[in-house]
PQR file of N, CA, C, O and H, with PARSE charges and radii, in Angstrom:
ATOM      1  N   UNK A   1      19.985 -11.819   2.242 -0.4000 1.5000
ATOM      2  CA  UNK A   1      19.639 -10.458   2.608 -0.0000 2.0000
ATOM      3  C   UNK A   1      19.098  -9.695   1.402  0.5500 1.7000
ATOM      4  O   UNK A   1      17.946  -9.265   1.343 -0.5500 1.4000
ATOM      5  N   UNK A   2      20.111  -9.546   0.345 -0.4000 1.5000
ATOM      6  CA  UNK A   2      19.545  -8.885  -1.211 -0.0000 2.0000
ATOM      7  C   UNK A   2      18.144  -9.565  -1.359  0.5500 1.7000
ATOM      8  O   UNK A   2      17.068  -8.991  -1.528 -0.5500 1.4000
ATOM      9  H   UNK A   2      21.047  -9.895   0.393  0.4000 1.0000
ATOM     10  N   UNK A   3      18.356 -10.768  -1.271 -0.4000 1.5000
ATOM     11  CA  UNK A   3      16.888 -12.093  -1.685 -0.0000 2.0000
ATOM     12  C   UNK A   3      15.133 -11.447  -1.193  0.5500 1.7000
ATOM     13  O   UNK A   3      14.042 -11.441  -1.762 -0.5500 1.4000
ATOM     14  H   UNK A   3      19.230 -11.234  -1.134  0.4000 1.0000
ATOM     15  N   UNK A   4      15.826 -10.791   0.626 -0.4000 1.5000
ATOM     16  CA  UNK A   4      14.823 -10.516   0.725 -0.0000 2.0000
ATOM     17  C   UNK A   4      14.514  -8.871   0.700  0.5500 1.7000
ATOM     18  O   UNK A   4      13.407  -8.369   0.499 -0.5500 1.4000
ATOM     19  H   UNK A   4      16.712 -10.796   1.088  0.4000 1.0000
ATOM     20  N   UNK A   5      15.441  -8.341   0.887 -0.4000 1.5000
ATOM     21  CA  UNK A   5      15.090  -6.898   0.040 -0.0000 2.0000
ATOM     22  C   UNK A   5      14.278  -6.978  -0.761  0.5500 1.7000
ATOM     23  O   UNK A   5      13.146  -6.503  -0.670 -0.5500 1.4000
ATOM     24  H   UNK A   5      16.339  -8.748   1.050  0.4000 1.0000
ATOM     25  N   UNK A   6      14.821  -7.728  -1.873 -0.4000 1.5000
ATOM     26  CA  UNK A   6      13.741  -7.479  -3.649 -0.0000 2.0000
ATOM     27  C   UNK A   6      12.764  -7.704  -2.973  0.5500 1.7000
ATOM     28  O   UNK A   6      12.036  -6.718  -2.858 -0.5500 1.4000
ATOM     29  H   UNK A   6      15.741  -8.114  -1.947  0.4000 1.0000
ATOM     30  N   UNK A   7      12.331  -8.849  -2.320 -0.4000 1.5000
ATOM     31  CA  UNK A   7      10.365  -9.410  -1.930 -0.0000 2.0000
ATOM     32  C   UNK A   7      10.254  -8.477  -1.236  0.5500 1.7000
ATOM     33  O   UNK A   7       9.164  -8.083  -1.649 -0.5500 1.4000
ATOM     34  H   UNK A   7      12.923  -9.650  -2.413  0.4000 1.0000
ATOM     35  N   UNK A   8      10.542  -7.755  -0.446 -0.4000 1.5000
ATOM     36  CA  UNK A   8      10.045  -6.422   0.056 -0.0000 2.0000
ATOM     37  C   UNK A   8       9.344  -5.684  -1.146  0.5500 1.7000
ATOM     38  O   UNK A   8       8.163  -5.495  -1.437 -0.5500 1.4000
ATOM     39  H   UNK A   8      11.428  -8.074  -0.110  0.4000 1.0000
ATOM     40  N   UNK A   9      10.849  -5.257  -1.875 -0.4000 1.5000
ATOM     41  CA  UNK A   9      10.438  -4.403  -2.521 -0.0000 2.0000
ATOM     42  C   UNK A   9       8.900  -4.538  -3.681  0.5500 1.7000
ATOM     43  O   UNK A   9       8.094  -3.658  -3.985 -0.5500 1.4000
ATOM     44  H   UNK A   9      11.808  -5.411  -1.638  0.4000 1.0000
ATOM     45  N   UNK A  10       8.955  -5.828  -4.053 -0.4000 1.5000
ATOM     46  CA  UNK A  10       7.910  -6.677  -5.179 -0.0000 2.0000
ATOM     47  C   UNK A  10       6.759  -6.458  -4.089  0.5500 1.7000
ATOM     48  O   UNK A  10       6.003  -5.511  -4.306 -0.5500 1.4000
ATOM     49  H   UNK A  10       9.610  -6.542  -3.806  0.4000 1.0000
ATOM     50  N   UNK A  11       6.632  -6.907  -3.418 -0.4000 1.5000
ATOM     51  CA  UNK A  11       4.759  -6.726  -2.513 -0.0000 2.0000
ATOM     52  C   UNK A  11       4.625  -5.267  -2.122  0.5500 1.7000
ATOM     53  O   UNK A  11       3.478  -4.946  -1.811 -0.5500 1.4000
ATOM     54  H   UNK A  11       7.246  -7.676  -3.242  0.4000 1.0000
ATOM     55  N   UNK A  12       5.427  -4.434  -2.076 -0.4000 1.5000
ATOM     56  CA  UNK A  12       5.050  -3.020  -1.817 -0.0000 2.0000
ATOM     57  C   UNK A  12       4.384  -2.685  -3.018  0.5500 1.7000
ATOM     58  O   UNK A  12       3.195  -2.395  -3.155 -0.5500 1.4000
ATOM     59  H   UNK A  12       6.358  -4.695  -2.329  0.4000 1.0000
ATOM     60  N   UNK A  13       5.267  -2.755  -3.868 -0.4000 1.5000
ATOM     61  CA  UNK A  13       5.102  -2.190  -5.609 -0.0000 2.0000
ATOM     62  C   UNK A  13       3.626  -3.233  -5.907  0.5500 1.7000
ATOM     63  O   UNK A  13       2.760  -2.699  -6.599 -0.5500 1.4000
ATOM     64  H   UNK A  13       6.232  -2.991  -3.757  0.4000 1.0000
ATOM     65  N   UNK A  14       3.415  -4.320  -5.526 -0.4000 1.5000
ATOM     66  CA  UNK A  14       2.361  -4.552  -5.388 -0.0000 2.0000
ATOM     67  C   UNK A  14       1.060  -4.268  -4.741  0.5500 1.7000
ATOM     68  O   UNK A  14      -0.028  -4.198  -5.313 -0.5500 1.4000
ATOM     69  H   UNK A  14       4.118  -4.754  -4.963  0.4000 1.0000
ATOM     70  N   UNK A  15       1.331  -4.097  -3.335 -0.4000 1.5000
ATOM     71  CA  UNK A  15      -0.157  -3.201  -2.595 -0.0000 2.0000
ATOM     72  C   UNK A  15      -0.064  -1.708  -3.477  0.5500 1.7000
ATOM     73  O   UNK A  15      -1.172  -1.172  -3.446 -0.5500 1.4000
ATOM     74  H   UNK A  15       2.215  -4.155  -2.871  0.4000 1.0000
ATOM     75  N   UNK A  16       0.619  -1.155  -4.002 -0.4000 1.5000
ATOM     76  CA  UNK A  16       0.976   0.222  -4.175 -0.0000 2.0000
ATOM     77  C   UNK A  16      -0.260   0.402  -5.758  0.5500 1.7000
ATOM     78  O   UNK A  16      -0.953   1.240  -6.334 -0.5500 1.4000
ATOM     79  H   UNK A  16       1.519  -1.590  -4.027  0.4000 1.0000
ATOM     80  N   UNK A  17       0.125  -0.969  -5.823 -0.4000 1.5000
ATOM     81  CA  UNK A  17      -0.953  -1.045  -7.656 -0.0000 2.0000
ATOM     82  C   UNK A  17      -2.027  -0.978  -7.175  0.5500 1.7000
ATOM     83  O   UNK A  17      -2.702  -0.285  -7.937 -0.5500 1.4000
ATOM     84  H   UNK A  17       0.689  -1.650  -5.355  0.4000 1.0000
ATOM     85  N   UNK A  18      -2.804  -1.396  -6.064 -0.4000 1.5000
ATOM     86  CA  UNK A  18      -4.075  -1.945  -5.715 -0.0000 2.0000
ATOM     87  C   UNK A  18      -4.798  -0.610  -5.847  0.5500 1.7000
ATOM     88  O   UNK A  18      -4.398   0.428  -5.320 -0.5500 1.4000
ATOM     89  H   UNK A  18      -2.256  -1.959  -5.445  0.4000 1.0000
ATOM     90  N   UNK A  19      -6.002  -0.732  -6.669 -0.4000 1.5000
ATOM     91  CA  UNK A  19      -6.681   0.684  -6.075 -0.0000 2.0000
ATOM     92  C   UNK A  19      -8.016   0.505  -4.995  0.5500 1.7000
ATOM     93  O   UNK A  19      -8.167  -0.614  -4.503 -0.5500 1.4000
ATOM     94  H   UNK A  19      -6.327  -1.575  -7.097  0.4000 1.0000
ATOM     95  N   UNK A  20      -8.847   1.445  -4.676 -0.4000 1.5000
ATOM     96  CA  UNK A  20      -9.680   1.542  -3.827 -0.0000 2.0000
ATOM     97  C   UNK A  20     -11.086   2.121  -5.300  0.5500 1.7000
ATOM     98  O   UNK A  20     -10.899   2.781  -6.322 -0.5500 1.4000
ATOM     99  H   UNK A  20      -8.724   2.354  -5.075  0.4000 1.0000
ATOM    100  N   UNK A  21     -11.987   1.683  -4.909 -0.4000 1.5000
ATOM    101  CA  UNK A  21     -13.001   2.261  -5.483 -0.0000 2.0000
ATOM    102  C   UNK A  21     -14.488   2.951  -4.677  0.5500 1.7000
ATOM    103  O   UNK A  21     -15.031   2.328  -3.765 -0.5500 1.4000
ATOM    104  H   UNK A  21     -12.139   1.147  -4.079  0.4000 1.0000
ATOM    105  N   UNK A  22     -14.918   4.043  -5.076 -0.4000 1.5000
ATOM    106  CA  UNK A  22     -16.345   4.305  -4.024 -0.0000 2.0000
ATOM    107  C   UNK A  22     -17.215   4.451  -4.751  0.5500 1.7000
ATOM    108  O   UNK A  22     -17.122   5.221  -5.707 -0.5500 1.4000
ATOM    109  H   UNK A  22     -14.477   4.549  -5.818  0.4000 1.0000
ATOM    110  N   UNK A  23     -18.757   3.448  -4.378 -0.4000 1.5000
ATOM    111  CA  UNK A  23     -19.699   3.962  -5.395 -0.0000 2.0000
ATOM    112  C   UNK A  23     -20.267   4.724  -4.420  0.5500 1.7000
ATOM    113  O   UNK A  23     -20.042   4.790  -3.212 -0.5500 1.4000
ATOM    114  H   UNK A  23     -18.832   2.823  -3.602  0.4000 1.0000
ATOM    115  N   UNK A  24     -21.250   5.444  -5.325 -0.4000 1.5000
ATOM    116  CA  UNK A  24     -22.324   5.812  -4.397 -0.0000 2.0000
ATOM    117  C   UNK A  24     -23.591   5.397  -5.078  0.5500 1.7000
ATOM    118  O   UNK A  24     -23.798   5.103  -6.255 -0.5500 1.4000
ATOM    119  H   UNK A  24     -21.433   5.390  -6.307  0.4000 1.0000
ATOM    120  N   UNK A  25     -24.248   5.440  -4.222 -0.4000 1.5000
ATOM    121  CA  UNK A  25     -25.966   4.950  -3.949 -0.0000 2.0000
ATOM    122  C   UNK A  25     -26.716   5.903  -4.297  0.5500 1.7000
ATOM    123  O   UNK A  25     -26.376   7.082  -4.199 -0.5500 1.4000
ATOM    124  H   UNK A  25     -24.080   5.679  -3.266  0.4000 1.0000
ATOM    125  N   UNK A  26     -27.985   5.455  -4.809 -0.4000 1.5000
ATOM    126  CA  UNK A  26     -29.038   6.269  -5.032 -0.0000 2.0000
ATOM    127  C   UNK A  26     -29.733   6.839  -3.397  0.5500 1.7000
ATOM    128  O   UNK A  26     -30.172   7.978  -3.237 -0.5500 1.4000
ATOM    129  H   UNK A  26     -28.261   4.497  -4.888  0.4000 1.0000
ATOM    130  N   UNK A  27     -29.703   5.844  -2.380 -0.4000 1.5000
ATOM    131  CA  UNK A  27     -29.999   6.835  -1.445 -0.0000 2.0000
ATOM    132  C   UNK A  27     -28.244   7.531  -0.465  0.5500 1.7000
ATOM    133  O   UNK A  27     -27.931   7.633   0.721 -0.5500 1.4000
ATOM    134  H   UNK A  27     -29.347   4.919  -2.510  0.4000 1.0000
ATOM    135  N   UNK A  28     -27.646   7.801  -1.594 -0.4000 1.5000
ATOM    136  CA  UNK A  28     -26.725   9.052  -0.882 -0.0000 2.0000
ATOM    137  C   UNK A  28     -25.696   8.012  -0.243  0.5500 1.7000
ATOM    138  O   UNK A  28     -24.844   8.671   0.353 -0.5500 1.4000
ATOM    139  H   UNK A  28     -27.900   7.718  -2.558  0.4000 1.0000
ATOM    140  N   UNK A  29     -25.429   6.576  -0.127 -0.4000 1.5000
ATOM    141  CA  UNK A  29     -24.477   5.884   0.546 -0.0000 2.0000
ATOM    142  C   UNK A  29     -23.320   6.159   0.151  0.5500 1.7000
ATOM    143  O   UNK A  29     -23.507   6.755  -0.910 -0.5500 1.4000
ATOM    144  H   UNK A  29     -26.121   6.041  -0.611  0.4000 1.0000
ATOM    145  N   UNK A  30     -21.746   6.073   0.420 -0.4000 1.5000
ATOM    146  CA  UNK A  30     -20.708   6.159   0.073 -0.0000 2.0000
ATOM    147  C   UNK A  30     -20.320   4.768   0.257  0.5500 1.7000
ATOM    148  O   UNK A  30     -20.407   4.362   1.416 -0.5500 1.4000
ATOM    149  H   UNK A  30     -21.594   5.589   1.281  0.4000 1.0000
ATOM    150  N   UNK A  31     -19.780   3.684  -0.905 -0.4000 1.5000
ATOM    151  CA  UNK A  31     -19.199   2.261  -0.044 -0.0000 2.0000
ATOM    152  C   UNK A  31     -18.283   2.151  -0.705  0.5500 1.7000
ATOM    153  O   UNK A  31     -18.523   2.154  -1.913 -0.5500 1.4000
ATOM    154  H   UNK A  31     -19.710   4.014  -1.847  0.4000 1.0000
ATOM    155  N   UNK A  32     -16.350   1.957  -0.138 -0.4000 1.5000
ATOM    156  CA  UNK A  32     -15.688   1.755  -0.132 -0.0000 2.0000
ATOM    157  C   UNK A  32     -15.614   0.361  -0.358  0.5500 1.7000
ATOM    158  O   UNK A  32     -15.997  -0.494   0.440 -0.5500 1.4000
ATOM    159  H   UNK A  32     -16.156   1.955   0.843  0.4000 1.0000
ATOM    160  N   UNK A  33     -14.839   0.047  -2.069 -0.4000 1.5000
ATOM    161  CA  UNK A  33     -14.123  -1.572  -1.851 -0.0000 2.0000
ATOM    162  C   UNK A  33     -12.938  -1.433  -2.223  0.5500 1.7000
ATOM    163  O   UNK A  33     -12.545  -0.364  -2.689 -0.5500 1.4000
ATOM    164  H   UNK A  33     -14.528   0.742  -2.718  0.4000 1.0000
ATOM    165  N   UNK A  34     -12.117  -2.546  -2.077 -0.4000 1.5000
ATOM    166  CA  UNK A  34     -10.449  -2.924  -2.510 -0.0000 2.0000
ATOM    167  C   UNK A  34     -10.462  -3.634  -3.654  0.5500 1.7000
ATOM    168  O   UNK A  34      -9.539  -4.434  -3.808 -0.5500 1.4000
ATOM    169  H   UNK A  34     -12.437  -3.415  -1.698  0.4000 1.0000
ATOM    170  N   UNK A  35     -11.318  -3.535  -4.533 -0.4000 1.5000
ATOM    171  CA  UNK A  35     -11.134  -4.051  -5.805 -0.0000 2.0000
ATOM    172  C   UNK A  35     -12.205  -3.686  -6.436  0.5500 1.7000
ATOM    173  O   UNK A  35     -13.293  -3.529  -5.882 -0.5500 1.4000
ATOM    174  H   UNK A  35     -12.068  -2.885  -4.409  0.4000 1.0000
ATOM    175  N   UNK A  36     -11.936  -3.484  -7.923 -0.4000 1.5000
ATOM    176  CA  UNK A  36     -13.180  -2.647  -8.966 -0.0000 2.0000
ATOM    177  C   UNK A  36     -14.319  -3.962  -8.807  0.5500 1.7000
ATOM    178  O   UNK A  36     -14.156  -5.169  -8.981 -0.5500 1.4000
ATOM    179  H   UNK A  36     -11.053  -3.611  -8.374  0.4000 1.0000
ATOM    180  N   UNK A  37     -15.456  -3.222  -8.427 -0.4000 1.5000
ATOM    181  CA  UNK A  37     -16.402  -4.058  -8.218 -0.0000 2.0000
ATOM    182  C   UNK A  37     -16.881  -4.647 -10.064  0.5500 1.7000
ATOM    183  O   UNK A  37     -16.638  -4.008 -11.087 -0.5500 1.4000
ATOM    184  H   UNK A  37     -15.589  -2.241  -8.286  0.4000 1.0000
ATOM    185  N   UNK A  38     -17.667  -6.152  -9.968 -0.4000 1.5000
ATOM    186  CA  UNK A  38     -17.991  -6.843 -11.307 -0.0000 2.0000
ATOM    187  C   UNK A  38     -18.991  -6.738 -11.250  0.5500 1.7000
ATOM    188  O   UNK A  38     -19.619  -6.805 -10.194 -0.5500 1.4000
ATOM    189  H   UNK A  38     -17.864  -6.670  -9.136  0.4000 1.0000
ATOM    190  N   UNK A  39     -19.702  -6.447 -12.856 -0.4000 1.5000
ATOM    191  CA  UNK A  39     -21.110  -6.335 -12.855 -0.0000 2.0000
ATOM    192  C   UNK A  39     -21.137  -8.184 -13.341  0.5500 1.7000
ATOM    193  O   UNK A  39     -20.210  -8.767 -13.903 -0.5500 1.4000
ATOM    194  H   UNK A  39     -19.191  -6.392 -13.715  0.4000 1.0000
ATOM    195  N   UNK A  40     -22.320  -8.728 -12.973 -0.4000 1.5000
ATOM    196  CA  UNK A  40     -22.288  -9.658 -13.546 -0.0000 2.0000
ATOM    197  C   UNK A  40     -23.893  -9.460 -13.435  0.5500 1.7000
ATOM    198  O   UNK A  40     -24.713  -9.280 -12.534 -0.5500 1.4000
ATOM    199  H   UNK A  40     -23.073  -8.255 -12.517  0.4000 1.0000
ATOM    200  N   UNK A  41     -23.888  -9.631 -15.248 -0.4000 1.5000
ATOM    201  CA  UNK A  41     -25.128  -9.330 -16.348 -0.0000 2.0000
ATOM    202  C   UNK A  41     -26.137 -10.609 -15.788  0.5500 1.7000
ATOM    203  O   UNK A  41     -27.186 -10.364 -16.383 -0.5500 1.4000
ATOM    204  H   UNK A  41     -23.222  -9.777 -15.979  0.4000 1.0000
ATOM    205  N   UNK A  42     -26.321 -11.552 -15.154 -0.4000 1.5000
ATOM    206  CA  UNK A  42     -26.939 -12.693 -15.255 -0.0000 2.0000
ATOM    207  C   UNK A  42     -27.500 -12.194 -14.054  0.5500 1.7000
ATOM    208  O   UNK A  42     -28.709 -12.413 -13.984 -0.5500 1.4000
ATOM    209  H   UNK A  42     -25.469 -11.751 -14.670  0.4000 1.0000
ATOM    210  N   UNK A  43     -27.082 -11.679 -13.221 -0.4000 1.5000
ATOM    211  CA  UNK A  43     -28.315 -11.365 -11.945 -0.0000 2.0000
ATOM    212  C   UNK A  43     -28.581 -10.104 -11.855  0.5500 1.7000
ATOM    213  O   UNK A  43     -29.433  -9.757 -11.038 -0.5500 1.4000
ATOM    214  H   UNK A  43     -26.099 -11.501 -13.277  0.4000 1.0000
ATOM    215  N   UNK A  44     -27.862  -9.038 -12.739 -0.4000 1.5000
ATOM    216  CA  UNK A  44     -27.723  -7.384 -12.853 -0.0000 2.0000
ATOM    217  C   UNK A  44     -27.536  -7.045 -11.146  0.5500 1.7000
ATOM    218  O   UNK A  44     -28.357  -6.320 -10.583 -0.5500 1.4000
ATOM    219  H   UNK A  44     -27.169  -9.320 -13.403  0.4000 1.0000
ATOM    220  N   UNK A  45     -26.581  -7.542 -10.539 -0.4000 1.5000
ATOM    221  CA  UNK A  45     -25.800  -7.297  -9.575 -0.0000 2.0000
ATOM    222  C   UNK A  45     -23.683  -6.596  -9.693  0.5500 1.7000
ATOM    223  O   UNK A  45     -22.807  -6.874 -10.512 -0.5500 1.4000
ATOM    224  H   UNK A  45     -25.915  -8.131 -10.996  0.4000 1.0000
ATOM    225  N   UNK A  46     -23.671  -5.988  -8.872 -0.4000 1.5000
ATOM    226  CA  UNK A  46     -22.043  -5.837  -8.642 -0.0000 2.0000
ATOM    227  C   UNK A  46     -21.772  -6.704  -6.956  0.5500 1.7000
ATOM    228  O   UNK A  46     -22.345  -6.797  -5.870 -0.5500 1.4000
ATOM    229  H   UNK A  46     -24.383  -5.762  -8.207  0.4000 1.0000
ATOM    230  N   UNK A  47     -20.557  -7.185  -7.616 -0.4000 1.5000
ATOM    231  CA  UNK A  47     -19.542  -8.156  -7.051 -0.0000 2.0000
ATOM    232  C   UNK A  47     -18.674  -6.901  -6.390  0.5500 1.7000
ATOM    233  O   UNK A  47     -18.304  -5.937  -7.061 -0.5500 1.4000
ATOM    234  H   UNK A  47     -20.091  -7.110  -8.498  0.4000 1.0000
ATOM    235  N   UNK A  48     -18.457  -7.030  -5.241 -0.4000 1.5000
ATOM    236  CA  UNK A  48     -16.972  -6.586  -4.625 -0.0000 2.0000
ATOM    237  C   UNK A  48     -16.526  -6.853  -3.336  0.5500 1.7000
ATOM    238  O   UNK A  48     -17.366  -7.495  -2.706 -0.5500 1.4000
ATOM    239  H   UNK A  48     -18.758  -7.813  -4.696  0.4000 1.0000
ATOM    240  N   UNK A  49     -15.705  -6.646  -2.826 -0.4000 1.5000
ATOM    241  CA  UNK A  49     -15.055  -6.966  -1.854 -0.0000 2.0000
ATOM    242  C   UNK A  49     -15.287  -6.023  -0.882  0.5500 1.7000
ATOM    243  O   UNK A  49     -15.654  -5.056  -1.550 -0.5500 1.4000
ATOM    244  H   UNK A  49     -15.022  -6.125  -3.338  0.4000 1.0000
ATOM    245  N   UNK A  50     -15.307  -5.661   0.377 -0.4000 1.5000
ATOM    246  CA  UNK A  50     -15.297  -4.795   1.330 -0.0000 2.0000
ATOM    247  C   UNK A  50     -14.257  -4.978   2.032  0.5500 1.7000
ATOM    248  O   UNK A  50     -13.487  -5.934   2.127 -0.5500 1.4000
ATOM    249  H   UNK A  50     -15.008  -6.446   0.920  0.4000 1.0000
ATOM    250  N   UNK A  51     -14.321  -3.429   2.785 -0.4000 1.5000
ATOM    251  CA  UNK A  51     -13.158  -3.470   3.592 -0.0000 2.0000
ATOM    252  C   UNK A  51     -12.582  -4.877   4.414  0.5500 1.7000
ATOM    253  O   UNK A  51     -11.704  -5.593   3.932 -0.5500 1.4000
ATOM    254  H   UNK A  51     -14.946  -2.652   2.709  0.4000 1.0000
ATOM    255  N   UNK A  52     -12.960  -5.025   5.175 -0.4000 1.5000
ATOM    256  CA  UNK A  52     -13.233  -6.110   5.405 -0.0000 2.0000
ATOM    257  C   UNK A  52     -12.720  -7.547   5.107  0.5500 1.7000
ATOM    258  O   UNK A  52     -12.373  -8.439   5.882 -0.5500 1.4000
ATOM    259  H   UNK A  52     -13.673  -4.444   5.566  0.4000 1.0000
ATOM    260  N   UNK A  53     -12.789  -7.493   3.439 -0.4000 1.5000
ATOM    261  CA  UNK A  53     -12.612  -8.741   2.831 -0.0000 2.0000
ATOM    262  C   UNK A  53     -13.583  -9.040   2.709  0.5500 1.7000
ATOM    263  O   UNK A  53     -13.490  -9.921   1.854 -0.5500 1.4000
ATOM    264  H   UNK A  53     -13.071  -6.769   2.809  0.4000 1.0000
ATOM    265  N   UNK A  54     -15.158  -8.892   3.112 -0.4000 1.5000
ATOM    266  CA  UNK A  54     -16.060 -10.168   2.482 -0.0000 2.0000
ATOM    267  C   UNK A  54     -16.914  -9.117   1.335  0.5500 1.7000
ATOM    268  O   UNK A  54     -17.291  -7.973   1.078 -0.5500 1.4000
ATOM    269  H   UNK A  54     -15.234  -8.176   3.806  0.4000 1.0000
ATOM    270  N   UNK A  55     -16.861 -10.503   0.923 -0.4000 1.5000
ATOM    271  CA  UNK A  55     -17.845 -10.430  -0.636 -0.0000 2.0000
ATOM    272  C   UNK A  55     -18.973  -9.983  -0.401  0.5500 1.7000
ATOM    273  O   UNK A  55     -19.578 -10.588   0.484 -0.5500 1.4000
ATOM    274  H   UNK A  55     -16.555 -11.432   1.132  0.4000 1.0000
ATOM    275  N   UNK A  56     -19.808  -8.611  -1.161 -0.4000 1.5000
ATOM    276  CA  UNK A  56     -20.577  -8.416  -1.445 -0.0000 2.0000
ATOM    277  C   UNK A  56     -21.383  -7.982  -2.514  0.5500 1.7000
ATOM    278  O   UNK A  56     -20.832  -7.135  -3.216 -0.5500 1.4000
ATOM    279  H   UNK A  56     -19.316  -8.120  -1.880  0.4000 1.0000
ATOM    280  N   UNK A  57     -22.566  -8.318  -2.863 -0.4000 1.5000
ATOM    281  CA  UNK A  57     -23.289  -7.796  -3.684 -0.0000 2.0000
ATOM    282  C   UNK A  57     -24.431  -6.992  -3.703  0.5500 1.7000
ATOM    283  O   UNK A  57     -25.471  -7.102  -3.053 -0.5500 1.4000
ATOM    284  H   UNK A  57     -23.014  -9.007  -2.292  0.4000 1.0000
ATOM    285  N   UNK A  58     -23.955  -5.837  -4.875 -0.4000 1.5000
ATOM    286  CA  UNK A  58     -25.246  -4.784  -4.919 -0.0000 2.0000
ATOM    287  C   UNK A  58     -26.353  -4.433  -6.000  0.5500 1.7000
ATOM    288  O   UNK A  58     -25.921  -4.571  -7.144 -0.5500 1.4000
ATOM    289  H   UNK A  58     -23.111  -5.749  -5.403  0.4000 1.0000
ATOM    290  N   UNK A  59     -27.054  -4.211  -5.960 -0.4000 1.5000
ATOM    291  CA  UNK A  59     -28.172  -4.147  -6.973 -0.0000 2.0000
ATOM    292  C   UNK A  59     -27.619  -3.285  -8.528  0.5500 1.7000
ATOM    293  O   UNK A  59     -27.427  -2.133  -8.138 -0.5500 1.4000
ATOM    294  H   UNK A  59     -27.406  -4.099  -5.030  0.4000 1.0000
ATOM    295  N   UNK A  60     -27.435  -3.312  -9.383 -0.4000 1.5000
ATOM    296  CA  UNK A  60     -26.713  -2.608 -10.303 -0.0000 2.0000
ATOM    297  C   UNK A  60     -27.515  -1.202 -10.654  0.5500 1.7000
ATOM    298  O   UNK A  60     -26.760  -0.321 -11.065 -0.5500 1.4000
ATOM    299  H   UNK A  60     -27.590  -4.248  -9.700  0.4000 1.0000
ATOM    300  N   UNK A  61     -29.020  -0.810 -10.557 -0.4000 1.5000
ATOM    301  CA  UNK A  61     -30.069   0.116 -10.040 -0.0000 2.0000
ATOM    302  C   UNK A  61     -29.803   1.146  -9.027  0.5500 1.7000
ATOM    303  O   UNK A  61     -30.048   2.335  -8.825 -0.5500 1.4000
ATOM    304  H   UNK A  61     -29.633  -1.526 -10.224  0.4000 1.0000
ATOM    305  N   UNK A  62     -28.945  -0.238  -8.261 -0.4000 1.5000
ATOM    306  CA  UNK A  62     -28.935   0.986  -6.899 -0.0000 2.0000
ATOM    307  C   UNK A  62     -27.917   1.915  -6.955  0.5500 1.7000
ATOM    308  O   UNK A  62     -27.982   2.982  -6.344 -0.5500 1.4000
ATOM    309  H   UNK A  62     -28.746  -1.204  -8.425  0.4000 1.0000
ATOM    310  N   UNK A  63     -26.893   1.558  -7.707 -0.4000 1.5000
ATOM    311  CA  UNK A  63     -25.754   2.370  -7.704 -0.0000 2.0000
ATOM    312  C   UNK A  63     -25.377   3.419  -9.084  0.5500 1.7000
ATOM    313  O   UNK A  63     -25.338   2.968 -10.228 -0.5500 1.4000
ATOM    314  H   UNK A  63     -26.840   0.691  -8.203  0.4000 1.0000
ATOM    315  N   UNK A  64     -25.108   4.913  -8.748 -0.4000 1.5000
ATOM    316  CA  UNK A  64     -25.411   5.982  -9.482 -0.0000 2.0000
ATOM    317  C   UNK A  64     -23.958   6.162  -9.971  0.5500 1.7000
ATOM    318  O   UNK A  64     -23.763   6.573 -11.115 -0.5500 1.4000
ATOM    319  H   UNK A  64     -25.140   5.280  -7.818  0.4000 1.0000
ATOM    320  N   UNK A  65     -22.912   5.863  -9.129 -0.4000 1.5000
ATOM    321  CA  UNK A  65     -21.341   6.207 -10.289 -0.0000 2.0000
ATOM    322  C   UNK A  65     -20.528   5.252  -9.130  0.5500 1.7000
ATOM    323  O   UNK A  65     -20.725   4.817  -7.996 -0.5500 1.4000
ATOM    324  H   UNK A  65     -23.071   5.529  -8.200  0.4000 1.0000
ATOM    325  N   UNK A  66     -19.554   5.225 -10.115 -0.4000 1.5000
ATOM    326  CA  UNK A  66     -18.116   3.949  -9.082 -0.0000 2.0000
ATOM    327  C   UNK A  66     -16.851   4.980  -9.700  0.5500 1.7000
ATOM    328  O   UNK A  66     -16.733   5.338 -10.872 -0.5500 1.4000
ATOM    329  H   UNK A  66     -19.394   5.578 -11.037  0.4000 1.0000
ATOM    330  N   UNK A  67     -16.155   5.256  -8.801 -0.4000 1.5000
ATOM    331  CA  UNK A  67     -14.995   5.916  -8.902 -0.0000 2.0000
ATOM    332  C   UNK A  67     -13.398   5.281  -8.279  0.5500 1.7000
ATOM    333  O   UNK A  67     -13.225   4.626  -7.251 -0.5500 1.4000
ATOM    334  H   UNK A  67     -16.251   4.966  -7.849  0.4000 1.0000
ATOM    335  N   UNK A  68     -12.605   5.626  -9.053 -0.4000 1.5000
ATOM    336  CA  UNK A  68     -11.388   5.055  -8.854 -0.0000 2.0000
ATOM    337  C   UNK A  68     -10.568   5.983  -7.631  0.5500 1.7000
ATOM    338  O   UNK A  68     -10.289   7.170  -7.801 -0.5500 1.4000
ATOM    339  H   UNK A  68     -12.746   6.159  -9.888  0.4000 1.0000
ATOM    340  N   UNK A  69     -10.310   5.377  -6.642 -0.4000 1.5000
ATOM    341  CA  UNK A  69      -9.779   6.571  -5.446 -0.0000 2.0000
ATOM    342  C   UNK A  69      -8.573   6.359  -5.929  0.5500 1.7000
ATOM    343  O   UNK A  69      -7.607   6.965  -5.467 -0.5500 1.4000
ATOM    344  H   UNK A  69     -10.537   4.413  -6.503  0.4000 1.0000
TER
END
């Protein structure tokens, strides 16, 4: 019973860390991901996740600020 209390308590305190991030777009988009999106310099793209769960990528051009919700 205690055993599983704590794992309760450990994955809450875990989703609880997770943050949300929103960039926005040069044409005015708002896009919500569940993890700080990655620039990766070799295609000048961002990596992130969507609601969703699936992986996407955005033009690093296209996007004007990324904020931590």
């Amino acid at each position: 019973m205690n055993k599983t209390i704590l794992l309760l308590a450990c994955l809450l305190g875990l989703v609880a860390c997770s943050s949300q991030y929103i960039m926005s777009t040069k044409d005015g988009k708002m896009i919500t991901s569940d993890s700080k999106p990655k620039l990766d310099k070799t295609t000048g793209m961002y990596l992130y996740y969507d609601e969703d769960g699936r992986e996407v990528m955005i033009k690093q051009e296209d996007v004007t600020q990324i904020i931590e919700r």
